[in-house]
N, C-alpha and C positions, 0 to 999 in steps of 0.2 A: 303363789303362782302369778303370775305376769298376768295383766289384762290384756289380754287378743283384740287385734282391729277388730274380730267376729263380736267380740263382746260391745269396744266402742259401737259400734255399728247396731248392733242389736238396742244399745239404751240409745243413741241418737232415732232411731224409727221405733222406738216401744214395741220391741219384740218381748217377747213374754222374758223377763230374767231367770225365772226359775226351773223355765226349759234352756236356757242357753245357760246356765249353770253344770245342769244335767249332760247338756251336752262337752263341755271341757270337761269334767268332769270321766265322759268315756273316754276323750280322747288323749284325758293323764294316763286311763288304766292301757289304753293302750299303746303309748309309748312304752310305759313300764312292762306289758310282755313283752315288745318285741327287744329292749333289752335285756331281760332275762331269757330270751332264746338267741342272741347275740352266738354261742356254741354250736347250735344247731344249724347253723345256716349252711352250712355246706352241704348237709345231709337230708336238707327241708324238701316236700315235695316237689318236682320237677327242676331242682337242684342241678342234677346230672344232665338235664335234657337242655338246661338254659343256664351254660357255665358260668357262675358273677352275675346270673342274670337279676336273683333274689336279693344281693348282697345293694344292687343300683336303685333296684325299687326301695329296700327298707333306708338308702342312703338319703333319697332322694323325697321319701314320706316322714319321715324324722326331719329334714329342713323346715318341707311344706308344715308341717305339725307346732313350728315355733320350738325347735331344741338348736340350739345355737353350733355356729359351727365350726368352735373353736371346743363344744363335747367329745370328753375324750371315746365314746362310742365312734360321735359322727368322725372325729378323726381317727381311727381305726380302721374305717369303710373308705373315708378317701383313697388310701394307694389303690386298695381293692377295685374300686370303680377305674381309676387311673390307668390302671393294668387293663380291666376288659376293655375299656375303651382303644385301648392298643390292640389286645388279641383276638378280641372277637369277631365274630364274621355275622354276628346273630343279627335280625334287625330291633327285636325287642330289647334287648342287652344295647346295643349301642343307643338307642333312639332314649332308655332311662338314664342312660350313660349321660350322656348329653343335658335332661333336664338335669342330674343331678347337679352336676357338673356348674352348670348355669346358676342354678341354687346357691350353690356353693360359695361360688368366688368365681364370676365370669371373666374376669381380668386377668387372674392369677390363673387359668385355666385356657387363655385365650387361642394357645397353638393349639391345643389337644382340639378342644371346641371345633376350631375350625377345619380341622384335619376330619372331625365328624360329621360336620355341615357337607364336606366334598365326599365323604362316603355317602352319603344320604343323597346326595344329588345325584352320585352315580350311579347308585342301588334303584336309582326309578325306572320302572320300563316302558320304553320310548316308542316309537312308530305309531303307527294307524290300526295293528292288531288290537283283538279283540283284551284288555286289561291294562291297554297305556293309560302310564299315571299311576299304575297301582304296585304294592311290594308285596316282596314273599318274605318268607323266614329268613332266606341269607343274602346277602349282601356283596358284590362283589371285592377279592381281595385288594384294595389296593392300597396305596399310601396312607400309614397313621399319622397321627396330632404329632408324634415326634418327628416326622422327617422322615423316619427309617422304611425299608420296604418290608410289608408283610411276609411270613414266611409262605411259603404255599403247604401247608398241612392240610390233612385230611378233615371232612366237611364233619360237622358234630352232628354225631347223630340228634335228631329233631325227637319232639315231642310224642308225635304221632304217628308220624310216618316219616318217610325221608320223600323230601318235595320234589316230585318229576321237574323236567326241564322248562322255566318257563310261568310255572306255579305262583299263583299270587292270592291276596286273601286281602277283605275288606280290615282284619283285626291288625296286622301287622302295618298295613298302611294308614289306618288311623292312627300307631302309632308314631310313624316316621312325621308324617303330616304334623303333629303334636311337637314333636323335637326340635323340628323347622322352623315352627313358627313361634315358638319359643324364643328360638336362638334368635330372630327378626327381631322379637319385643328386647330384646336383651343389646341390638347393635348390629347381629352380626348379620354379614350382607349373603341372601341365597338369591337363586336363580330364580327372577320372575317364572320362568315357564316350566319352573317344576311344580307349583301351587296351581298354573292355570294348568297344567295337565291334570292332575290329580283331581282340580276342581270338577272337569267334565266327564273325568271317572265316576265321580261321585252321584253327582248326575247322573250319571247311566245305570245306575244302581235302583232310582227308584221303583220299587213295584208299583202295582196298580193301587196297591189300598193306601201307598207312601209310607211304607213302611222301606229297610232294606235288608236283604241275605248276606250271609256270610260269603261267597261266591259264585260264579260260576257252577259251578259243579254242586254247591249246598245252597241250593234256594227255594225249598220245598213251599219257606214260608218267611215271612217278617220276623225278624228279631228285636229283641229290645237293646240289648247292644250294642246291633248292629246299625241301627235304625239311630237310638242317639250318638253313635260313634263316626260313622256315616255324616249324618247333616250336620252334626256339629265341626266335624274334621273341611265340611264345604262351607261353612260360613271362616273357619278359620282363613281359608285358602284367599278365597273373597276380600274379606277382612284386608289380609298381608297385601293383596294387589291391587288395592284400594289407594294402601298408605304408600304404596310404593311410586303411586302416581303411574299405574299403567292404564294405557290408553285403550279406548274401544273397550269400557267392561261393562257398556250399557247393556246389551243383550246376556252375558255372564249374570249380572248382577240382578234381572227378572228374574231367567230361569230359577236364580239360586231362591232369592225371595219367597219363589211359589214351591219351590220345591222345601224350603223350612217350613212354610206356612201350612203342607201338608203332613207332613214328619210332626209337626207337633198335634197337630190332632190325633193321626195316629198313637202321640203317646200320652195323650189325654186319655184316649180310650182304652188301650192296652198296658199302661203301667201296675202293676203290681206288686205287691210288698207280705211276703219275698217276688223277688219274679217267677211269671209263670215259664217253667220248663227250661230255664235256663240252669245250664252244667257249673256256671263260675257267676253266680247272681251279686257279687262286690264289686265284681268286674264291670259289670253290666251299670249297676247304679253310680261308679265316677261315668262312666262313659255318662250317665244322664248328666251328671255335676258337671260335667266339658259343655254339653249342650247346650244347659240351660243359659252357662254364664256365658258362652259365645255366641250363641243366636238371643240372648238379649231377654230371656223369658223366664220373668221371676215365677210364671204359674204356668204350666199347659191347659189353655180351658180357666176352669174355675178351680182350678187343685194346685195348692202350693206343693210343689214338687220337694223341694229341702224339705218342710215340715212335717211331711209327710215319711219322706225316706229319714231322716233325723230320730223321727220319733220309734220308726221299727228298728233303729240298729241299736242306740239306746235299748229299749224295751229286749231285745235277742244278744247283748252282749256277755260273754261267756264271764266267769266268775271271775279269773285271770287278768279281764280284759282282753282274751283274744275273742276273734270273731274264728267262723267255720261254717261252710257251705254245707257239713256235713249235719249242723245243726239244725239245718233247715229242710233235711229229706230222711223221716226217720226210718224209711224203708233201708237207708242205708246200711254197711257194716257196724258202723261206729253211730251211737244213738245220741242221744241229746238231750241233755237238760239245764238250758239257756236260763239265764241270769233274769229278773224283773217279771214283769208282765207275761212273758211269754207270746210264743204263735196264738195262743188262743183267748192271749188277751186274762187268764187268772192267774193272780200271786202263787208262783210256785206249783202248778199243774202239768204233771208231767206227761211232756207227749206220747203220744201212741207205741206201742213196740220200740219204744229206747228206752232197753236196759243200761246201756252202758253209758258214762259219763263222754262225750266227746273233748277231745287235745285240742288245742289252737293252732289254725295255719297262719303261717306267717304271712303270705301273699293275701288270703282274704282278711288279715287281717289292715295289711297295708291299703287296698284300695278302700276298703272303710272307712279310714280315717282320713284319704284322700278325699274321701266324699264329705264327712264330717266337718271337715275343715274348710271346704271350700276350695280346694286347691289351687285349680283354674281363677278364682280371683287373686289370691294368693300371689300364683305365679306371672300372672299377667305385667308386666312390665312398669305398661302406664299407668295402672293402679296406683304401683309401687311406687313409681319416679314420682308421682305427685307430693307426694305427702312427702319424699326425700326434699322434693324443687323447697317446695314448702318452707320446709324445718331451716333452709340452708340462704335461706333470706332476713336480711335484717335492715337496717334504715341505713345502714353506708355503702350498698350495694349500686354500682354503678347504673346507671340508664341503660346502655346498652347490655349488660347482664339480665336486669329486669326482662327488656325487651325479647332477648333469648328465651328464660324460663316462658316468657307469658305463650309465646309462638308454641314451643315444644305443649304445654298445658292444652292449647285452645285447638294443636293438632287430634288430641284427642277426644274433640267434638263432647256429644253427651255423655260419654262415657267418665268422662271428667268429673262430672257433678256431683256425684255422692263422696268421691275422696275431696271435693272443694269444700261439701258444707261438714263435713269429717273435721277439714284443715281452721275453718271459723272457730277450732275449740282450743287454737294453739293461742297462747300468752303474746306470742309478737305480733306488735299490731303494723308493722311491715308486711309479715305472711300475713294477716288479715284482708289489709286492702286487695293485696294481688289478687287471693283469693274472692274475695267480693268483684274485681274488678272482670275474674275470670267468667265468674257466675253470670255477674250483667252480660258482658259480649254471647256467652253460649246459651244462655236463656232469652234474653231481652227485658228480665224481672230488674225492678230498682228496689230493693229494701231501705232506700233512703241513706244509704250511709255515705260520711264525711269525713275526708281527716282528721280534724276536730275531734271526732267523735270520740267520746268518752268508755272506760271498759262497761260500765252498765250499757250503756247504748252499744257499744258492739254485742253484747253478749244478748239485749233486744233483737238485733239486727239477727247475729245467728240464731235464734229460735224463729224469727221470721222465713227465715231461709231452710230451717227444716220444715218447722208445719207446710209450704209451698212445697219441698220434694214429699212430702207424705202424700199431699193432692195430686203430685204429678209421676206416675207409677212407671211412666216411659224412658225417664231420665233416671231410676234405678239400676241397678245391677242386681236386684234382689238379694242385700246384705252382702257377707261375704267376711273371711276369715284371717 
């Protein structure tokens, strides 16, 4: 098996090896179901209700997961994605369309992408009514990634219900929000004021305890998904209108501030493992994985949040390697008896009223491992592009090249930092200096080094520069995968 930036990452800050073992470790066995249920997709739960929709997410959690995407699985699932992205109408289907899409091959993809950037801008609903800024389940028909016009066919029947006129829901617009600003970190250019609408939707979501509902019409009470899918989908917004250089986001950029600052206490207080009373609890824990990495908080409170969720999916992973919500409610049809430690914490203790062995679902098995892996860093762009800028410098590289890498690096402020002292472990002592050079400008720290400097003294130099990010927890991203 490959060494994962999660693993670099993990022995650069002396994260325990034997849990981050544990953890690749689940997330082989769970590539490996959801290849062996490669047949069953079309047939998998809510299949029929979310056409391609299952086919995009396992397309799209098999990139995120480190399976390459020249596999002949993941190219199998290409056309498939390719095609809903043309016929769909769905917002969830197109919005994973879109990550996957990006994952993929953003270049080699680039009409389709953009054809779904314009769906996605035109699926938001606009005015002054009560849900501007926010999405429903479908999406209006209009021109695809190829060129051609959509046919006008009848609307697919929905999940749950078929959505009155008008319908919008906090789950489908966290994930459009998601796809958008994807496609941003990736190049591709959206409409400032579809983020700042959405952003003040967000906004208006807060309850009093700073938690947020699923809607309008369901908001009896706080949700955990909704709640880190919510403020995380408004720091994203923020974030993108940031980088975009829009103007007047002083007052945006409070509000937002204090409204994550409340949202995370909230889920300091209220996270729990499984989650409490939640229908789709995988679901729920990426939305916290999007949260944490985009509002910036390796812990809520005093509770490592990864460590904590890491260590219950591990511990409840089915024997298969598939995960199941249904393993976690054994009041259920279908009973359970989870792999490791168990809900109750004893080797091999079997829960309560589950006679029956529980099947793996494919979708919770995907956001599992979406969670596992960190995705959201994963997918993050300038993560990415760092450690690409990086690898792609050498000592005959012109001045003004330099100049470019260094501007595009130091655009993304602290964020930078942990893929910088990552990049300290690469052999070229070209990427060295940049990196060291990038370090001093976004820290203001000197670890002393020279060009001169010899590989022992660089390689002083970067242990200098981690022990310093160990002491400075603000300039993390809380690892990542």
């Amino acid at each position: 098996m490959m060494v994962s930036v999660a693993l670099a990452l993990g022995l650069l800050l002396q994260v325990d090896r034997a849990f981050q073992t544990e953890i690749d470790t689940a997330i082989d066995a769970g590539i490996a179901y959801l290849r062996e249920s490669e047949d069953a997709l079309a047939t998998a739960p809510h299949a029929a209700a979310y056409r391609s929709g299952t086919e995009c997410l396992v397309f799209y959690t098999l990139l995120m997961s480190g399976v390459g995407k020249d596999d002949p699985y993941v190219a199998r699932l290409e056309p498939v994605v390719v095609a809903a992205a043309r016929d769909s109408d769905q917002t969830y289907t197109l919005a994973l369309a879109t990550l996957g899409l990006l994952a993929h091959d953003a270049k080699r993809h680039s009409v389709t992408i953009a054809g779904l950037v314009a769906r996605l801008e035109a699926g938001q609903r606009k005015g002054d009514q009560r849900g501007s800024g926010a999405y429903g389940y479908e999406l209006p028909r209009e021109r695809t990634g190829d060129g051609k016009k959509a046919s006008n066919k009848k609307s697919i029947q929905l999940a749950h219900w078929d959505a009155p006129s008008g319908w919008w829901d906090n789950s489908n617009t966290q994930y459009a929000i998601l796809a958008l600003r994807s496609a941003v970190d990736h190049g591709f250019a959206v409409d400032g004021k579809v983020f700042e609408r959405s952003a003040r939707h967000f906004l208006r979501q807060k309850r009093p305890d700073g938690g947020a509902a699923y809607s309008d019409s369901i908001r009896e009470r706080s949700y955990l998904s909704m709640t880190a899918g919510v403020f995380g989908s408004l720091q994203m917004c923020v974030d993108a209108l940031e980088r975009a250089g829009t103007d007047d986001l002083k007052e945006l950029r409070s509000l937002s501030d204090r409204a994550i600052e409340r949202s995370t206490k909230w889920l300091e207080e209220n996270l729990r493992f499984p989650p409490d009373g939640s229908s789709w609890p995988f679901y729920a824990l990426y939305a916290v994985e999007r949260f944490g990495h985009h509002a910036d908080s390796k812990t809520f409170g005093k509770r490592d949040w990864y460590a904590e969720g890491a260590r219950f999916l591990v511990d409840i992973q089915l024997d298969d390697g598939a995960f199941a919500t249904a393993s976690l409610v054994p009041s259920r049809p279908r009973g359970a008896l989870p792999r490791g430690r168990g809900l109750l914490g004893k080797k091999n203790r079997v829960l309560p009223n589950a006679p029956r062995v529980v099947t793996g679902d494919v979708v919770d098995t995907c956001f599992a491992l979406l969670f596992l892996k960190r995705a959201s860093f994963v997918h993050t762009q300038t993560s990415d592009e760092i450690t690409i800028l990086l690898r792609g410098v050498d000592a005959q590289a012109r001045a003004d090249d330099l100049d470019r890498i260094r501007n595009r690096i130091l655009a993304a402020g602290k964020h930078a930092v942990e893929q910088l002292v990552l990049g300290l472990s690469l052999e070229n002592a070209a990427a060295f200096q940049l990196a060291d050079q990038c370090l001093h400008d976004i820290t203001g720290e000197d670890m002393g080094y020279t060009p001169l400097a010899s590989a022992d003294e660089r390689r002083a130099i970067r242990d200098r520069w981690t022990r310093w990010l160990l002491e400075h927890p603000e300039f993390r991203t809380g690892g990542g995968s």
